[in-house]
C-alpha positions as CSV (number, residue, x, y, z in Angstrom):
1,X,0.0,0.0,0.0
2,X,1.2,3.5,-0.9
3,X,-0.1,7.1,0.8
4,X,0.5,10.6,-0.5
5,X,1.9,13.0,2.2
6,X,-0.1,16.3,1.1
7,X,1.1,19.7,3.1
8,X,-0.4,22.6,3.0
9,X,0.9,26.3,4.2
10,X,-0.7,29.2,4.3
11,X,0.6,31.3,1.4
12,X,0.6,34.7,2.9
13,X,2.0,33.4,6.3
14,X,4.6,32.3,4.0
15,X,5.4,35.7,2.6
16,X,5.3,37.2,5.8
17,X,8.3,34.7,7.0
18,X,11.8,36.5,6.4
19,X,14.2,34.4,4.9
20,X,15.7,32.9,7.9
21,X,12.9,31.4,9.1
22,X,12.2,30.0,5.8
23,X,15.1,28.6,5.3
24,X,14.2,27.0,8.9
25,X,11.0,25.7,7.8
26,X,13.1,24.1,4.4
27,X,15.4,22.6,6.4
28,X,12.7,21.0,8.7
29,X,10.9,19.8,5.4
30,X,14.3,18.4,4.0
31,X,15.1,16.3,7.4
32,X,11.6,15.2,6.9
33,X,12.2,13.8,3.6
34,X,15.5,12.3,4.3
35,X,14.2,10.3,7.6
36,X,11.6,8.7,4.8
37,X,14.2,8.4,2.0
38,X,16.3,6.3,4.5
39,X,13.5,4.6,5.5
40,X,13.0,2.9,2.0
41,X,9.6,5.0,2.3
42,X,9.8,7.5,-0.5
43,X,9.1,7.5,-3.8
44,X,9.1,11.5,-4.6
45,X,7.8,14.5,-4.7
46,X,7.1,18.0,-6.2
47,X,5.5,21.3,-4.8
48,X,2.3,22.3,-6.4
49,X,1.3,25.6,-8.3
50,X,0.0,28.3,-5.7
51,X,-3.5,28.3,-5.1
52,X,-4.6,31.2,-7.3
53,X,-3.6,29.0,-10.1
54,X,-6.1,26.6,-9.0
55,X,-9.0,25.3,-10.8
56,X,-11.6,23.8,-8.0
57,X,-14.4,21.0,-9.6
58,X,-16.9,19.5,-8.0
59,X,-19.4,16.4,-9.2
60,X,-22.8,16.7,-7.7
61,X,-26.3,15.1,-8.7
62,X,-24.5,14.1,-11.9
63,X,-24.0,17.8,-12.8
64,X,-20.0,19.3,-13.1
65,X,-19.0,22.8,-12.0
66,X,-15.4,24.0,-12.2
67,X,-14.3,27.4,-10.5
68,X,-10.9,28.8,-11.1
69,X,-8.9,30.3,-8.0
70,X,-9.6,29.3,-4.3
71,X,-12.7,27.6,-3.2
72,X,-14.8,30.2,-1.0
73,X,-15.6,27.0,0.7
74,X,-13.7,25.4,3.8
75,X,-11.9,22.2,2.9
76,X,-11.2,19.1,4.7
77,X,-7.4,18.1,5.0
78,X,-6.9,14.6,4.5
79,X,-4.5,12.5,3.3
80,X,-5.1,10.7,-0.1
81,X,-4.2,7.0,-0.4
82,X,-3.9,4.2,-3.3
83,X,-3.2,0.6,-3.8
């Protein structure tokens, strides 16, 4: 069984960082991946656009909406798995 590892930051928080402390965060995030690289538990990984590049869609009663940008609407944070 495999899982996706899906983080999420908030993007003006991110801004707001100066560099030190991002570089602090990086470095955190890099340990991270090499504790599940040594761990025979990685198979890779890539950031994501930001999220005003986003396209949201949605499937309900059989009907498709799509909404580019950020969903107005609260999401859940989960973790996505596959077999």
């Amino acid at each position: 069984m495999k899982y996706a590892l899906l983080l999420y930051a908030d993007e003006a928080a991110w801004d707001d960082l100066d560099p030190e402390a991002q570089g602090a965060v990086m470095a955190q995030h890099e340990a991270a991946t090499q504790a599940m690289q040594a761990a025979g538990a990685y198979v890779g990984g890539e950031a994501l656009s930001l999220t005003n590049t986003a396209r949201t869609l949605r499937l309900r009663d059989g009907s498709r909406s799509s909404q580019m940008g950020r969903s107005s609407r609260p999401r859940r944070r989960s973790a996505a798995s596959t077999s």
